[in-house]
PDB file of N, CA, C and O in Angstrom:
ATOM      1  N   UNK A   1      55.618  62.760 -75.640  1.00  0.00           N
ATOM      2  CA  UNK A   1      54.211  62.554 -75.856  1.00  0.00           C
ATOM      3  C   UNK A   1      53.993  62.359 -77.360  1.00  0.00           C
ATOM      4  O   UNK A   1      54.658  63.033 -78.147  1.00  0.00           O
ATOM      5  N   UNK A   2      52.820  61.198 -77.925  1.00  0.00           N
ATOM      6  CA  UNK A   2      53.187  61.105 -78.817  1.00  0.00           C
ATOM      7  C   UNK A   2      52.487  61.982 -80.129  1.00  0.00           C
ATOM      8  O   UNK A   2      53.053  63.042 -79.860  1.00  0.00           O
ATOM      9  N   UNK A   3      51.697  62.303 -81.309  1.00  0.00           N
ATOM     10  CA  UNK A   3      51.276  63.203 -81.901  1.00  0.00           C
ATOM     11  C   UNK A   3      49.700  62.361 -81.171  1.00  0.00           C
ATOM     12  O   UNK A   3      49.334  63.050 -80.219  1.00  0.00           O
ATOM     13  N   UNK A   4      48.945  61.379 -81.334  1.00  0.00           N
ATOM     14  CA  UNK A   4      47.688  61.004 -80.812  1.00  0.00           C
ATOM     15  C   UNK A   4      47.547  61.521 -79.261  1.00  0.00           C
ATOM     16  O   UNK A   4      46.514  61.951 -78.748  1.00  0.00           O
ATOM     17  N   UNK A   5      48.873  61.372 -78.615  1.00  0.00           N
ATOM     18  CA  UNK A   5      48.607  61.998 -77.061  1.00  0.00           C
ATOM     19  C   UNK A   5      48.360  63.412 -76.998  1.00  0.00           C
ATOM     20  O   UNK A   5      47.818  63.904 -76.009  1.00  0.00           O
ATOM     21  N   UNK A   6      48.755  64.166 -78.078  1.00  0.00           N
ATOM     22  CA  UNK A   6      48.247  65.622 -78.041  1.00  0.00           C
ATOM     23  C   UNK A   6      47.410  66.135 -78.602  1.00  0.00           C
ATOM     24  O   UNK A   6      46.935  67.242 -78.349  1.00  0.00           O
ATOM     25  N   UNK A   7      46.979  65.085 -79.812  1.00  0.00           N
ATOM     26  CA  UNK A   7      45.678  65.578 -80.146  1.00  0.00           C
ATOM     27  C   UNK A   7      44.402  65.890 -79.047  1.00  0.00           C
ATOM     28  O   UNK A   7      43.780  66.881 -78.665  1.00  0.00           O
ATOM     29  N   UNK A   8      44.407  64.257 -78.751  1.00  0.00           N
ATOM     30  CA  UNK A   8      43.527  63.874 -77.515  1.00  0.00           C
ATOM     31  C   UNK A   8      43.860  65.123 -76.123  1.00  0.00           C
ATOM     32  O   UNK A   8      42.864  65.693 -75.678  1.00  0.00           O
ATOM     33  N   UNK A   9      44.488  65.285 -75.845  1.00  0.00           N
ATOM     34  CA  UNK A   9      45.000  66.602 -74.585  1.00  0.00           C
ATOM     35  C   UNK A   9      44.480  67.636 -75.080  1.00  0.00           C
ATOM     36  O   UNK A   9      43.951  68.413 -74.286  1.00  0.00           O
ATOM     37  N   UNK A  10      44.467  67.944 -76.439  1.00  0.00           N
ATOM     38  CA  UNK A  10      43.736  69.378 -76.959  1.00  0.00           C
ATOM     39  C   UNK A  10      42.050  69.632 -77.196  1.00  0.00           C
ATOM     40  O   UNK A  10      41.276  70.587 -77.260  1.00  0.00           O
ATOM     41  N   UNK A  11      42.009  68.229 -77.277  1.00  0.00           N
ATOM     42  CA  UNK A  11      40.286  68.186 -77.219  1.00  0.00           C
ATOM     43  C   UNK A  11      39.757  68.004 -75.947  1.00  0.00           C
ATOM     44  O   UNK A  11      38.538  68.099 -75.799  1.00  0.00           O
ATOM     45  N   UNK A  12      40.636  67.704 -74.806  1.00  0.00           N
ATOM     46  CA  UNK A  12      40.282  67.789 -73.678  1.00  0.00           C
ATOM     47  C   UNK A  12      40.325  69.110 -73.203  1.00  0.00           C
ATOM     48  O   UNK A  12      39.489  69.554 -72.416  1.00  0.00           O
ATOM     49  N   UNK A  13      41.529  69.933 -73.777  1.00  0.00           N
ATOM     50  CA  UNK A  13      41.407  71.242 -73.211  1.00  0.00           C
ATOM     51  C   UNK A  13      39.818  72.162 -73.741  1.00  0.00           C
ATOM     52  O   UNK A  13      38.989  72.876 -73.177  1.00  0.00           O
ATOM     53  N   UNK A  14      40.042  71.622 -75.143  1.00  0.00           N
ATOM     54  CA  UNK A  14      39.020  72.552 -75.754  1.00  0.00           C
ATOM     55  C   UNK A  14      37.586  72.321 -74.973  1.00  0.00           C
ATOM     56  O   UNK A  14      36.778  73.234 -74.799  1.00  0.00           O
ATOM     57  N   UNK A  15      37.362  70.771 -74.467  1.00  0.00           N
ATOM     58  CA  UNK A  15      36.277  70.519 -73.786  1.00  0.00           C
ATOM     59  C   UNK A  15      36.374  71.589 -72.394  1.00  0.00           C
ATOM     60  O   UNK A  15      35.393  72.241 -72.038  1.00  0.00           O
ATOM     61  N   UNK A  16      37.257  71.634 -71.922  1.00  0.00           N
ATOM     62  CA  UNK A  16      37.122  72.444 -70.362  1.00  0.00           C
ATOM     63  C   UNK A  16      36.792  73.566 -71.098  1.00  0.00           C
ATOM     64  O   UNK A  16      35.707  74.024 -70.737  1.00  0.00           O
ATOM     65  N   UNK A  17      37.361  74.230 -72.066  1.00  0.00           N
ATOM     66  CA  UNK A  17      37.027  75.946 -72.399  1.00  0.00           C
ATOM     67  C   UNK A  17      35.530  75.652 -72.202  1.00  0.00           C
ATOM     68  O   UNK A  17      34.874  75.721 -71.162  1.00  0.00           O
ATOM     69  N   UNK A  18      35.210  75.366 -73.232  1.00  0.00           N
ATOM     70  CA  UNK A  18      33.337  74.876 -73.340  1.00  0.00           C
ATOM     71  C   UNK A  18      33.069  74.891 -72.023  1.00  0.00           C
ATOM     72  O   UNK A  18      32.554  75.988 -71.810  1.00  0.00           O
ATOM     73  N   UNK A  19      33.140  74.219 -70.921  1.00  0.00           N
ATOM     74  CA  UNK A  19      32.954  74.390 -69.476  1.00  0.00           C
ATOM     75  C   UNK A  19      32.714  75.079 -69.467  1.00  0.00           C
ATOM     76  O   UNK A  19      31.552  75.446 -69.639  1.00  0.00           O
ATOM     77  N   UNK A  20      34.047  76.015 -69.174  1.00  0.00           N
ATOM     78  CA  UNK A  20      34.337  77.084 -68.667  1.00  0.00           C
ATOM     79  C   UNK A  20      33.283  77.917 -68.767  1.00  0.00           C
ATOM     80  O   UNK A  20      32.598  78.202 -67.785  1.00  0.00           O
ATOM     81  N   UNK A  21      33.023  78.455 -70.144  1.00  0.00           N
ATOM     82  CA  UNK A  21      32.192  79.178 -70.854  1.00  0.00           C
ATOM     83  C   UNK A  21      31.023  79.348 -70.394  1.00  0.00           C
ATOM     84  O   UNK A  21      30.456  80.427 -70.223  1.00  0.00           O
ATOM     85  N   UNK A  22      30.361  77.592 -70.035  1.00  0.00           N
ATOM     86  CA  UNK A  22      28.755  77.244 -69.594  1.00  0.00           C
ATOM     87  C   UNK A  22      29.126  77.690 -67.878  1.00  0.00           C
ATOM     88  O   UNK A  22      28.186  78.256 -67.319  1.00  0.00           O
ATOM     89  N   UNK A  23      30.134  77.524 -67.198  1.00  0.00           N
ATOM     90  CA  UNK A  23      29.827  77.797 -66.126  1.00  0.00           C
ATOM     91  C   UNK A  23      30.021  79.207 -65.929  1.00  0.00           C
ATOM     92  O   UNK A  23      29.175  79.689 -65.176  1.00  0.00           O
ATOM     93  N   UNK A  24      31.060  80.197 -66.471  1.00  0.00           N
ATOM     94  CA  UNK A  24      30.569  81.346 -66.219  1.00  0.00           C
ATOM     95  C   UNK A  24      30.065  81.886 -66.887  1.00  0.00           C
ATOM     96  O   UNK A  24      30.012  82.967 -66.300  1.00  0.00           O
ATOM     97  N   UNK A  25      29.198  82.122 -68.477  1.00  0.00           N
ATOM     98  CA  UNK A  25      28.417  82.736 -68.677  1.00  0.00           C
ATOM     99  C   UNK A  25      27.463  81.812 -69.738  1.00  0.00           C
ATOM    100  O   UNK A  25      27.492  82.154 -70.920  1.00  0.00           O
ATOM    101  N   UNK A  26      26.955  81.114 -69.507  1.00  0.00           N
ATOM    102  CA  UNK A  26      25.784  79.754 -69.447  1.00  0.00           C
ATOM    103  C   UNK A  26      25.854  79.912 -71.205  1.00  0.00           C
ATOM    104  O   UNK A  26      24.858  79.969 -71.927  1.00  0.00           O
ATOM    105  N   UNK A  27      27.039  79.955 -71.590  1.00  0.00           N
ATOM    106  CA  UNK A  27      26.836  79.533 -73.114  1.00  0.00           C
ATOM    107  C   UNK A  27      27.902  78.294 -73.491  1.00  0.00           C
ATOM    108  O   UNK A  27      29.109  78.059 -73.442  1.00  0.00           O
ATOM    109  N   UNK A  28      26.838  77.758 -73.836  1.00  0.00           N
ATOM    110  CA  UNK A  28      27.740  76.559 -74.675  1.00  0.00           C
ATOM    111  C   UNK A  28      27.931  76.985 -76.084  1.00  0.00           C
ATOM    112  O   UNK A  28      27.132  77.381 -76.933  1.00  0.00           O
ATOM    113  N   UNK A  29      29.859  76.696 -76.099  1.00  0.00           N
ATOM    114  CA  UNK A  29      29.933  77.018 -77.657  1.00  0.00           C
ATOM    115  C   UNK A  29      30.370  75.661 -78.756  1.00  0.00           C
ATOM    116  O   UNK A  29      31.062  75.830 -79.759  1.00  0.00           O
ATOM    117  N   UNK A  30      29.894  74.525 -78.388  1.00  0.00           N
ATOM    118  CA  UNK A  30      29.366  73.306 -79.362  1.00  0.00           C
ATOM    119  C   UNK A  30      28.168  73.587 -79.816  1.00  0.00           C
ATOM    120  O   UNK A  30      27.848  73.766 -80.992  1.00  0.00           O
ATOM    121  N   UNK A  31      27.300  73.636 -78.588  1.00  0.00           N
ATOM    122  CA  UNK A  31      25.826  73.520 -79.391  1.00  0.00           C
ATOM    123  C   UNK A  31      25.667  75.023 -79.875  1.00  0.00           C
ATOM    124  O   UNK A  31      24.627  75.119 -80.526  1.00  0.00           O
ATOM    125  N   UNK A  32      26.494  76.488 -79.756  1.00  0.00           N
ATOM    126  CA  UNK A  32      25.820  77.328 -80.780  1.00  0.00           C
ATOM    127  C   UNK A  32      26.492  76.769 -81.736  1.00  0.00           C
ATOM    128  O   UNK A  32      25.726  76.596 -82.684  1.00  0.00           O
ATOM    129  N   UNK A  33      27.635  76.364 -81.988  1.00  0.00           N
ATOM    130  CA  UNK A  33      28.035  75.895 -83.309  1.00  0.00           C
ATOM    131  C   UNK A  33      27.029  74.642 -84.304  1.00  0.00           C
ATOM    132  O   UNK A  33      26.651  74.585 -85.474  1.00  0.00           O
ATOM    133  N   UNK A  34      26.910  73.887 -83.252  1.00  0.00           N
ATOM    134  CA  UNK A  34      26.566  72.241 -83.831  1.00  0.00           C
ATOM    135  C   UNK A  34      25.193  72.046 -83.593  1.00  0.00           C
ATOM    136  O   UNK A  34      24.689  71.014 -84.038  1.00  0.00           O
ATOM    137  N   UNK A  35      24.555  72.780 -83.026  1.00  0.00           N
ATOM    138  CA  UNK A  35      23.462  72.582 -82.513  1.00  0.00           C
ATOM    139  C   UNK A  35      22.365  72.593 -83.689  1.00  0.00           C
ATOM    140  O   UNK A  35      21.914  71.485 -83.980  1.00  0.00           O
ATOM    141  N   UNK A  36      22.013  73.391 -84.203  1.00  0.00           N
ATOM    142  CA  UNK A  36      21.031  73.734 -85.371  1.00  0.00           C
ATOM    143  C   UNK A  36      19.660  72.823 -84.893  1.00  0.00           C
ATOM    144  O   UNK A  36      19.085  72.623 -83.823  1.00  0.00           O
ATOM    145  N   UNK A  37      19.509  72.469 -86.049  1.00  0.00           N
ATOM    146  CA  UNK A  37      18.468  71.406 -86.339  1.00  0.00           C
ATOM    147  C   UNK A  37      18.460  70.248 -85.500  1.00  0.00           C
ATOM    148  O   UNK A  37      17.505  69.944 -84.786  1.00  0.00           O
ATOM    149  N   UNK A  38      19.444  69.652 -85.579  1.00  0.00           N
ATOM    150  CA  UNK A  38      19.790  68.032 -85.053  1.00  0.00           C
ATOM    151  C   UNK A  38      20.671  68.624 -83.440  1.00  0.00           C
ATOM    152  O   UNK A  38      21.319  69.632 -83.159  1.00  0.00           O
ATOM    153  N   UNK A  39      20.336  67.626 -82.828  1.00  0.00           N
ATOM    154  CA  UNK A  39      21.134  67.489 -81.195  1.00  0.00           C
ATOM    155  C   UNK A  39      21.962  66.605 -81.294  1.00  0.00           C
ATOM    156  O   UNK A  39      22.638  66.442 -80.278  1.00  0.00           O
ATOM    157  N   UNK A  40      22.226  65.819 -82.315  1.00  0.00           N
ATOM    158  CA  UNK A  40      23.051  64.519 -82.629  1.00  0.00           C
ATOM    159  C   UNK A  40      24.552  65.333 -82.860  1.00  0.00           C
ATOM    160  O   UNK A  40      25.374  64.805 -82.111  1.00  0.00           O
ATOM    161  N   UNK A  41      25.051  66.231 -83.500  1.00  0.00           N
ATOM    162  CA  UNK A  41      26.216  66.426 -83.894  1.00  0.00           C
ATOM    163  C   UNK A  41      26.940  66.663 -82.411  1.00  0.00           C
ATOM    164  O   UNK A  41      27.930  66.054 -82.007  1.00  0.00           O
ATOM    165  N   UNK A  42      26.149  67.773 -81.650  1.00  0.00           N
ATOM    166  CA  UNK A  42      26.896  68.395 -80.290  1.00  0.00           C
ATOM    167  C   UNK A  42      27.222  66.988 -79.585  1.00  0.00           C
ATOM    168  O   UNK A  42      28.356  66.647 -79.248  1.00  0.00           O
ATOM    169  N   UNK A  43      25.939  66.147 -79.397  1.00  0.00           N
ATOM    170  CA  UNK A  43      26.406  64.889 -78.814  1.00  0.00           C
ATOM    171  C   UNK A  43      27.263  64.319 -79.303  1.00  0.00           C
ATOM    172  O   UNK A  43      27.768  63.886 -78.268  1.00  0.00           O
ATOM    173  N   UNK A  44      28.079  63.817 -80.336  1.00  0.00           N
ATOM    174  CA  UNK A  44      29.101  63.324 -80.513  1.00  0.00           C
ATOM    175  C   UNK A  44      30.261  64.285 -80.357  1.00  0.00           C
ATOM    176  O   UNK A  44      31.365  63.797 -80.117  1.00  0.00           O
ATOM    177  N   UNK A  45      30.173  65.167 -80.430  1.00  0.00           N
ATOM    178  CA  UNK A  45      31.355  65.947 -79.885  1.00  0.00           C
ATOM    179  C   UNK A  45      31.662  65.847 -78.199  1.00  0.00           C
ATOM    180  O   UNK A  45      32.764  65.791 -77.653  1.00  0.00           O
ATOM    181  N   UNK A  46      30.547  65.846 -77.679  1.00  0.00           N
ATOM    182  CA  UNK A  46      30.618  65.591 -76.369  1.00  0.00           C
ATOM    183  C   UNK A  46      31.294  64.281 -76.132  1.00  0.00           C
ATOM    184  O   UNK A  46      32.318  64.129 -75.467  1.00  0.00           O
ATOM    185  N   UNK A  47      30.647  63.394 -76.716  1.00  0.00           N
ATOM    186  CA  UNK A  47      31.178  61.814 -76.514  1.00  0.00           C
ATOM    187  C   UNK A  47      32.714  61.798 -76.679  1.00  0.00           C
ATOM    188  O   UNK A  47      33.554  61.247 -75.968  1.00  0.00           O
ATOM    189  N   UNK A  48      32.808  62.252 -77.363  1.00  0.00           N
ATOM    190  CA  UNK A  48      34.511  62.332 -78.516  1.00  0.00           C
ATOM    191  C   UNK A  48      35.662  63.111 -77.183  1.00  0.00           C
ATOM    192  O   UNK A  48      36.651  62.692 -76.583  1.00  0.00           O
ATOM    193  N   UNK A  49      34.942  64.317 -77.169  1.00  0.00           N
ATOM    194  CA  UNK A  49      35.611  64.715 -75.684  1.00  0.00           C
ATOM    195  C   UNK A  49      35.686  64.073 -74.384  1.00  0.00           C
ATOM    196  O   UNK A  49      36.636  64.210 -73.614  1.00  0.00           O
ATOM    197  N   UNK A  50      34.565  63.307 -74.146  1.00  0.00           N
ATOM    198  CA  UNK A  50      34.814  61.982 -72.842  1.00  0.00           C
ATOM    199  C   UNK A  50      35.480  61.154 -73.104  1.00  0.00           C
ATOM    200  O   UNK A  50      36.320  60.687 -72.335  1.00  0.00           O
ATOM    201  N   UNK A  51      35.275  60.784 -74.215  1.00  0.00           N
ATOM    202  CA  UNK A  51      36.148  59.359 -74.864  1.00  0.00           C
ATOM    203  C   UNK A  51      37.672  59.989 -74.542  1.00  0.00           C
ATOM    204  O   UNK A  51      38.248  59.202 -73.792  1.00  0.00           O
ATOM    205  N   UNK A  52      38.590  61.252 -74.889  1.00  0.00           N
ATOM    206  CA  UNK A  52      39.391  61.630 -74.678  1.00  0.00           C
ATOM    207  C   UNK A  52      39.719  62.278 -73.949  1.00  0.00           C
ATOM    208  O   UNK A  52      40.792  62.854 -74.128  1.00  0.00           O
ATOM    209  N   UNK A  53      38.891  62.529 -72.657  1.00  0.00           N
ATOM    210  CA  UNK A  53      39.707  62.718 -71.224  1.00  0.00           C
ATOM    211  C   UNK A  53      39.493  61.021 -70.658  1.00  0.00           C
ATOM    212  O   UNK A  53      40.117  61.017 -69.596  1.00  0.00           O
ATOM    213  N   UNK A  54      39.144  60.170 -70.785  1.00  0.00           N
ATOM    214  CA  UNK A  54      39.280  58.634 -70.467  1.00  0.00           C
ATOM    215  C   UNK A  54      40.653  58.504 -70.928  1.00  0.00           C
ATOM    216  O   UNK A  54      41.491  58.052 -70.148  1.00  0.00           O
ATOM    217  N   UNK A  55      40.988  58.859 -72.142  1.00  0.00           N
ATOM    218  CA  UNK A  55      42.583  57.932 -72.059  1.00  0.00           C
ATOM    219  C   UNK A  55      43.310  58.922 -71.509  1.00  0.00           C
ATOM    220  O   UNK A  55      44.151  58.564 -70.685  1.00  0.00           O
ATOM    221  N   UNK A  56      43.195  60.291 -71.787  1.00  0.00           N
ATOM    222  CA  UNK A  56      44.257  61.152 -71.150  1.00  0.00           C
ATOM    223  C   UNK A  56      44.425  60.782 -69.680  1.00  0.00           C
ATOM    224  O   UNK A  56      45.488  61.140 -69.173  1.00  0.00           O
ATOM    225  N   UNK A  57      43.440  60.037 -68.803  1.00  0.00           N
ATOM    226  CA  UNK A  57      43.797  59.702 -67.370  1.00  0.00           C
ATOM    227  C   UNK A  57      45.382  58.999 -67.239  1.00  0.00           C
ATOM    228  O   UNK A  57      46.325  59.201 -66.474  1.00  0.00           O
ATOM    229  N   UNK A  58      45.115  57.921 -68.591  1.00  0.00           N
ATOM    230  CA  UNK A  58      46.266  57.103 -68.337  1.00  0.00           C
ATOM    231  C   UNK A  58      47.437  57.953 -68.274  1.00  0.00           C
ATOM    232  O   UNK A  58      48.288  57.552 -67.480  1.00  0.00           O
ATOM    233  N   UNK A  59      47.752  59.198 -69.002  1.00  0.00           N
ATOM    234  CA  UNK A  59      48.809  60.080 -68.510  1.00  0.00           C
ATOM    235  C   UNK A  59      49.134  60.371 -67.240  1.00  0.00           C
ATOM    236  O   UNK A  59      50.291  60.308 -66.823  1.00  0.00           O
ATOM    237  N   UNK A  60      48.307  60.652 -66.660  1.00  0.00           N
ATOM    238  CA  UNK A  60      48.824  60.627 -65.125  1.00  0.00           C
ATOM    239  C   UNK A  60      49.434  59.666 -64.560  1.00  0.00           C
ATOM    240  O   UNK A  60      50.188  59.917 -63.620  1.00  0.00           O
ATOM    241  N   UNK A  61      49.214  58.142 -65.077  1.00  0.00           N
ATOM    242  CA  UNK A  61      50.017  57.113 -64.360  1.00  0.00           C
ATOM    243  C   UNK A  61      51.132  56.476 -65.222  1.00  0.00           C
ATOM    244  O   UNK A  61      51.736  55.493 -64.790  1.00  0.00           O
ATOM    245  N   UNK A  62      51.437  57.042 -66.501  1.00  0.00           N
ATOM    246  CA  UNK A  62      52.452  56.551 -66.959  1.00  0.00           C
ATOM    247  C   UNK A  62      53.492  57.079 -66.417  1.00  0.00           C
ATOM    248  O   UNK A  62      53.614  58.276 -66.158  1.00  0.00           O
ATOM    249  N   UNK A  63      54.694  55.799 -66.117  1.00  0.00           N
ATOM    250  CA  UNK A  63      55.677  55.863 -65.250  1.00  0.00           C
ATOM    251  C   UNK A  63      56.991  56.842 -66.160  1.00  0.00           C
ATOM    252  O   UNK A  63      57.374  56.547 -67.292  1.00  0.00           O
ATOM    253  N   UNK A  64      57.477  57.937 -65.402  1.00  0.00           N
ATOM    254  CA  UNK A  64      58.482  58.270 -65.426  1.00  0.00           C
ATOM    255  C   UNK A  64      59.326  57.415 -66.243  1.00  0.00           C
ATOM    256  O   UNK A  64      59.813  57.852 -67.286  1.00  0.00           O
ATOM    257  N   UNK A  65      59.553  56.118 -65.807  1.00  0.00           N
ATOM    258  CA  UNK A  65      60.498  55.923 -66.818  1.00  0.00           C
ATOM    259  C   UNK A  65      60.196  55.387 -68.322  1.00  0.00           C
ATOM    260  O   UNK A  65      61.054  55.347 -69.204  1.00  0.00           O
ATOM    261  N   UNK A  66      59.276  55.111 -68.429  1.00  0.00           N
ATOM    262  CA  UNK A  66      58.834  54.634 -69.537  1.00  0.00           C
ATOM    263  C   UNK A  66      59.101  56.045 -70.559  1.00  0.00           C
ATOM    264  O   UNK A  66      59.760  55.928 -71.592  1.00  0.00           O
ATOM    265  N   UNK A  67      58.255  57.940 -69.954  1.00  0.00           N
ATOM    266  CA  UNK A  67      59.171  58.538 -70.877  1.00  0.00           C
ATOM    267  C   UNK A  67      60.289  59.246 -71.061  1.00  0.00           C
ATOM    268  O   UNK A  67      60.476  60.236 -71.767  1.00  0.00           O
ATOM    269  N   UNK A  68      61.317  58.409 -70.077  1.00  0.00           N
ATOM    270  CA  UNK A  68      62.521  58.527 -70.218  1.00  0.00           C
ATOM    271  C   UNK A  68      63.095  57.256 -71.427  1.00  0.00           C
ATOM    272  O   UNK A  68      63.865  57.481 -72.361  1.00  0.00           O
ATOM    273  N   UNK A  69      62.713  56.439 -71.214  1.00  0.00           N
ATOM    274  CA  UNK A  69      62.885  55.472 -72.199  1.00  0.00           C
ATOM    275  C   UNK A  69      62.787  55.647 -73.744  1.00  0.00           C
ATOM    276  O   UNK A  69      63.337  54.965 -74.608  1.00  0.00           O
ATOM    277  N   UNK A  70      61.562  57.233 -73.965  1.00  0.00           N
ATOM    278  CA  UNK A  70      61.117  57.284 -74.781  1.00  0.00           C
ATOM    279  C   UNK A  70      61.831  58.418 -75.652  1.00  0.00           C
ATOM    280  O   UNK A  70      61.561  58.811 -76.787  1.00  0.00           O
ATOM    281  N   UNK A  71      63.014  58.893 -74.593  1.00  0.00           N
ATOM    282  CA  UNK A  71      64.236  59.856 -75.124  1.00  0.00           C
ATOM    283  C   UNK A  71      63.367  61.255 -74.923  1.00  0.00           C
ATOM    284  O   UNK A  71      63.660  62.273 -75.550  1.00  0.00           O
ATOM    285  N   UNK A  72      62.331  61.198 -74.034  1.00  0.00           N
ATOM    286  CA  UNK A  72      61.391  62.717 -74.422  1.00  0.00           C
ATOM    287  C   UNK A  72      61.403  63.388 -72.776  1.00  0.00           C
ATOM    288  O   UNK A  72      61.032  64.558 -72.678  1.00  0.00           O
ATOM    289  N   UNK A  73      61.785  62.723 -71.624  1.00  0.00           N
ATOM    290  CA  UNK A  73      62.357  63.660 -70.498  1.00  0.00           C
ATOM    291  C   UNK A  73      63.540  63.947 -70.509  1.00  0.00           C
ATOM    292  O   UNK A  73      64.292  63.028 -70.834  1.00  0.00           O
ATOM    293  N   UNK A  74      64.098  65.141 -70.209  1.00  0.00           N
ATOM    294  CA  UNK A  74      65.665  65.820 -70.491  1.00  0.00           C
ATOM    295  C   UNK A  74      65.515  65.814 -68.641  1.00  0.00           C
ATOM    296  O   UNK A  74      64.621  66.070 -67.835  1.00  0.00           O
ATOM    297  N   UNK A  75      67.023  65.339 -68.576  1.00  0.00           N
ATOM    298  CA  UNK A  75      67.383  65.321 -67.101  1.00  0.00           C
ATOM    299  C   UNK A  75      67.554  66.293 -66.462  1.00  0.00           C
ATOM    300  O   UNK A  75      67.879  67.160 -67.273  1.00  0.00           O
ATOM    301  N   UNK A  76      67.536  66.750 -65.372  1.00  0.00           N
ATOM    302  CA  UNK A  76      67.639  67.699 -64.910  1.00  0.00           C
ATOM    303  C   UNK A  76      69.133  67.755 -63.652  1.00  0.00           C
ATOM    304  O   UNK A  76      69.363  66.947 -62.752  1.00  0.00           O
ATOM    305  N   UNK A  77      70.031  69.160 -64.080  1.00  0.00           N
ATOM    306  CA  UNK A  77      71.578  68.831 -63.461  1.00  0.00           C
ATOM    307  C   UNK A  77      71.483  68.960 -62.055  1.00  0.00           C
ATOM    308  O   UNK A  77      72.474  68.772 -61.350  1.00  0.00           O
TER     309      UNK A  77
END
């Protein structure tokens, strides 16, 4: 995976925590952070996090061999 494929995977995770958070105890922790004054900052964080579970999909369909090709699956005996 490459260093952009894990960035993007970590801002996706960090987006589910945030979920998480709002669904079991109804706090969002973007907007206490980002929220203040302006609604504009949380929204681009939001965006930024959709934008990067959109490409992380393509992980699911990249083929096996492509990252074997890529010297980064170790075979299994």
């Amino acid at each position: 995976m490459s260093t952009w494929q894990k960035i993007l995977l970590a801002i996706v995770i960090i987006g589910a925590i945030n979920w998480g958070l709002i669904g079991f105890f109804q706090f969002d922790l973007v907007k206490a952070l980002l929220g203040g004054i302006s609604p504009i900052p949380p929204r681009i964080v939001y965006a930024i996090v959709g934008l990067s579970g959109l490409y992380c999909i393509t992980l699911l369909f990249k083929p096996r061999e492509e990252f074997e090709r890529e010297g980064r699956v170790q075979h299994n005996p």
